[in-house]
N, C-alpha and C positions, 0 to 999 in steps of 0.2 A: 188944447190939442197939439201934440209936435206935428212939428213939420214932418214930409212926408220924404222915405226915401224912397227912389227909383233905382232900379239897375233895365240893363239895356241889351238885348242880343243884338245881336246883326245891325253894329251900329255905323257901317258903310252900305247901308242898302238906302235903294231910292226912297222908300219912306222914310225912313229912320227919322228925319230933318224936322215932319211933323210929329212925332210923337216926341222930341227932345221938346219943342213948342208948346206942346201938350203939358209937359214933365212943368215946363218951367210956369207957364199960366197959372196950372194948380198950384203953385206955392210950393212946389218939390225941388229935392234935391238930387242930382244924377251923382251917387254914391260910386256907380263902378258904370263899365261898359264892354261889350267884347266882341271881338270880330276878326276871322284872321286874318281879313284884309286890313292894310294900317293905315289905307284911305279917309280919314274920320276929321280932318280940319273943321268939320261943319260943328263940331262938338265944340269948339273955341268959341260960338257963335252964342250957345247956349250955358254951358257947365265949361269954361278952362279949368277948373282945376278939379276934375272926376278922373277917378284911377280908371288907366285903358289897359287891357288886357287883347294881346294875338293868343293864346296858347289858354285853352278849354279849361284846361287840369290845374294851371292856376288864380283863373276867374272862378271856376267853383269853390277851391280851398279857400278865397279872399269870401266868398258867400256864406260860405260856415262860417268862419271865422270872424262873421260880423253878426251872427247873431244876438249875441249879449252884450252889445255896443251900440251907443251912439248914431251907428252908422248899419244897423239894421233896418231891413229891404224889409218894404211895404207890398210893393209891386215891381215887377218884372214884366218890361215890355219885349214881345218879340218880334221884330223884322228879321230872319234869319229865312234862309229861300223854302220853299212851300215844303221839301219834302223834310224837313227838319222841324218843324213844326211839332211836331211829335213829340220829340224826343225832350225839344227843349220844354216842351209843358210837362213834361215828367218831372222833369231836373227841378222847376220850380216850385211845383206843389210837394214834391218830395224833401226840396229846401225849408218848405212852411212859409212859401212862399204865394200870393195871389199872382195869376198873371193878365195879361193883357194882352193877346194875340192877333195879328195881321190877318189878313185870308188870303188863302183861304183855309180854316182852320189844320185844316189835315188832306192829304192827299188821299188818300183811301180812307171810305167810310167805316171800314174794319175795325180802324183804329179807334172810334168812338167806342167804342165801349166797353177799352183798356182805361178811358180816358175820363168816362162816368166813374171806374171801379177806384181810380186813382184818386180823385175828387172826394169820396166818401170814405177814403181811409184817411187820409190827410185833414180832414175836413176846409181844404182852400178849395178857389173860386176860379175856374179858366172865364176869362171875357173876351168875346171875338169883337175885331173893330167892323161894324157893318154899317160907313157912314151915310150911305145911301138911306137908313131910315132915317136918319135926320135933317135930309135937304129938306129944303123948306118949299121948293116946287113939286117933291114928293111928298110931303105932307098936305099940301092941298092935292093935291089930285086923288091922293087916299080919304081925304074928308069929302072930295066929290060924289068917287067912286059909293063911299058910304049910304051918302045922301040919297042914292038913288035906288028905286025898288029893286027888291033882292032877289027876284028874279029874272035882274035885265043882264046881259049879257057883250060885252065891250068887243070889239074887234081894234088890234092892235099891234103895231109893228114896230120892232124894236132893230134897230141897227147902232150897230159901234164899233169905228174902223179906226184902228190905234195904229198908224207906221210904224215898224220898227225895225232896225237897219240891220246887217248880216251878221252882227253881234247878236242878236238875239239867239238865232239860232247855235251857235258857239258857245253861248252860255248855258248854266243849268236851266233857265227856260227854254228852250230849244229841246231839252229832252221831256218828253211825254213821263218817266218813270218819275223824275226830280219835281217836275213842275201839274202835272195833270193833266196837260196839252190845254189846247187854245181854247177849251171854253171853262176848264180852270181858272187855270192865269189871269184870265181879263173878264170874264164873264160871271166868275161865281155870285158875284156880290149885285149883278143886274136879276139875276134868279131868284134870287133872295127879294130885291125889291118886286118884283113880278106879285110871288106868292103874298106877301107882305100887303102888296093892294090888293091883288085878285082872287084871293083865297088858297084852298089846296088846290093842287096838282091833279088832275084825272088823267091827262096821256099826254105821250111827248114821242116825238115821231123827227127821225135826224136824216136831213134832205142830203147835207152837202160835208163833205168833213176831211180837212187835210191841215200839213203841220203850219199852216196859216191861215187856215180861216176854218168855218163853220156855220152851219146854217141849217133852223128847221122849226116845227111846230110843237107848239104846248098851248095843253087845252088847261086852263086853270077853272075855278068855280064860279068867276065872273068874268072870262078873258079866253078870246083866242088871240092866241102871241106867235106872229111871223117873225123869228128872228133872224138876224142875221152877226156874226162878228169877224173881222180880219183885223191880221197886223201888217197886210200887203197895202201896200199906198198905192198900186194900182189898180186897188180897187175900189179907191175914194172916188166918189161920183164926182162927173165932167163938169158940173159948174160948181166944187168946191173952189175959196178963190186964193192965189197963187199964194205960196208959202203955206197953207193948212195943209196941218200932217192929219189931223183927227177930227172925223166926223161922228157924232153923239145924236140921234135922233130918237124919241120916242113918238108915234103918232096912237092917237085912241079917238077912234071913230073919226080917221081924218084928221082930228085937231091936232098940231104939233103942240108936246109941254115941253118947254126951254128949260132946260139942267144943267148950260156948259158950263155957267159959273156957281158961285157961291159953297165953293169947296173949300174953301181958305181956312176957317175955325171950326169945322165938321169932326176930327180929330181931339180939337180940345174939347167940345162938348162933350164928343166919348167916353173921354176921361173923366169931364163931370158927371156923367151918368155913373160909371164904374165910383166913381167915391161916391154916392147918393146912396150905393146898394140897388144902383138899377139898370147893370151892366148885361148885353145881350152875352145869353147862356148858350151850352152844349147844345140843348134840346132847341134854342131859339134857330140855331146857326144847322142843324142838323137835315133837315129838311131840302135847303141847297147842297149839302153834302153827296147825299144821296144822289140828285139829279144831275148835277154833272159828273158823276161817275157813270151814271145810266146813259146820258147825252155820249160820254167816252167810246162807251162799249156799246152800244145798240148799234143795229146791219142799218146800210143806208139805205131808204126806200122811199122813194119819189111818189111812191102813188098813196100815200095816206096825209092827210093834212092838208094848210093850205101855203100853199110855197111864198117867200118871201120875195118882194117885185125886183129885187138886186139879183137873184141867188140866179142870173141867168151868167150873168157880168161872172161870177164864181167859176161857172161850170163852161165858160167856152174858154 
């Protein structure tokens, strides 16, 4: 079997670091990279000698042009900011290229299903990273959850308060078109684990919602879920203890499950699922798609559901 080559978008994004990790674990090679920022030192870390590319129109002609070579692309990962995501899953499958994509896979759920038709004319493979199903304190709590008669019904509250400084909202996160707004951005990939334990989705009801936080209810098939998220650190609860910027809690019937760590090789495993042939698809990844678009756009309304025990801290 050769070795495997990579290419790389958005290779000065905050992830990028872990999927070059990724790249290198797998026995691959980072063939090319591109970003128009030229922030990317972190690549000397992994691949120094991969061609970097600022300028789109010549990292795609170096992508053709490496077809019938040596240094023909396997996969193509993308960290490139949410609302580009799109575009760049076209660019690769229409390369005859597989990709490997960040979340959340697509800003608008519209967009799936340029993205199935693309898929089926090319015949390559979009894989979204969704490493929350392979924590390992998520996978027991989903073999729990199983264990248990299937018509029992979980109460549980989900909070996750990520600070983030006035650079956020300056950045293409900060705009609700580019990024999805706040329960996009930081949330998508918690929705996903939700449905993932608790089944489908029955109703979802949005208590609280502004360009930093959000909050509200989802009734899933074995789960009511209080949630809450911010990226306002004043709104990390009074006995977080000094220097924590970020509080992560899930509780289920009271019990808290511990998830802050064991994120470190969750990425590479992704990778090894995607070369296995058992990479999370369109359809897997689809379902969160949907709902925080609907979380986006649904009117706020306090009287249906059950409110999360923060969401007062929000609203005063």
């Amino acid at each position: 079997m050769k070795n495997l080559n990579y290419s790389l978008i958005g290779a000065a994004g905050y992830i990028a670091p872990r999927h070059m990790k990724a790249m290198n674990a797998t026995g691959g090679t980072l063939v090319s990279a591109y970003d128009p920022s030229d922030s990317v030192g972190i690549i000397d870390s992994h691949f120094p000698d991969a061609p970097f590319f600022t300028d789109f129109e010549n990292y795609s002609a170096d992508v053709v042009n490496s077809k019938n070579s040596d240094q023909a692309i396997d996969y193509i990962g993308i960290c490139s900011p949410n609302y580009l995501h799109d575009a760049h899953m076209r660019f690769g499958l229409r390369s005859g290229v597989d990709v490997i994509c960040e979340k959340p896979l697509v800003v608008d759920p519209a967009s799936l299903a340029g993205l199935y038709r693309v898929e089926k004319e090319t015949g390559k493979k979009i894989n979204c990273i969704l490493q929350l199903r392979l924590h390992p304190a998520i996978l027991d709590l989903k073999a729990l959850i199983d264990s248990k008669p299937a018509d029992e019904i979980f109460d549980v509250d989900l909070t996750y308060i990520t600070s983030r400084g006035a650079w956020y909202q300056a950045s293409w996160k900060g705009d609700e078109r580019k990024s999805g707004g706040i329960a996009t951005n930081i949330g998508v990939h918690f929705y996903d684990m939700l449905s993932f334990i608790f089944g489908d989705l029955q109703d979802s009801f949005v208590h609280f919602r502004s360009h930093d936080s959000a909050a509200g209810y989802l009734q899933f098939a074995k789960a009511r879920v209080r949630w809450l998220l911010s990226i306002n650190r004043n709104n990390l609860p009074a006995n977080t203890p000094q220097g924590q910027t970020t509080y992560r809690s899930i509780a289920v019937n009271g019990d808290e499950i511990e998830f802050s760590g064991g994120f470190t090789d969750l990425h590479t495993q992704s990778y090894e699922r995607v070369l296995a042939g058992d990479g999370f698809s369109l359809a897997t990844v689809e379902p969160s798609i949907q709902l925080v678009s609907q979380i986006m756009k649904s009117p706020i309304d306090t009287s249906l559901g059950e409110k999360h025990p923060m969401l007062s801290n929000l609203t005063s």
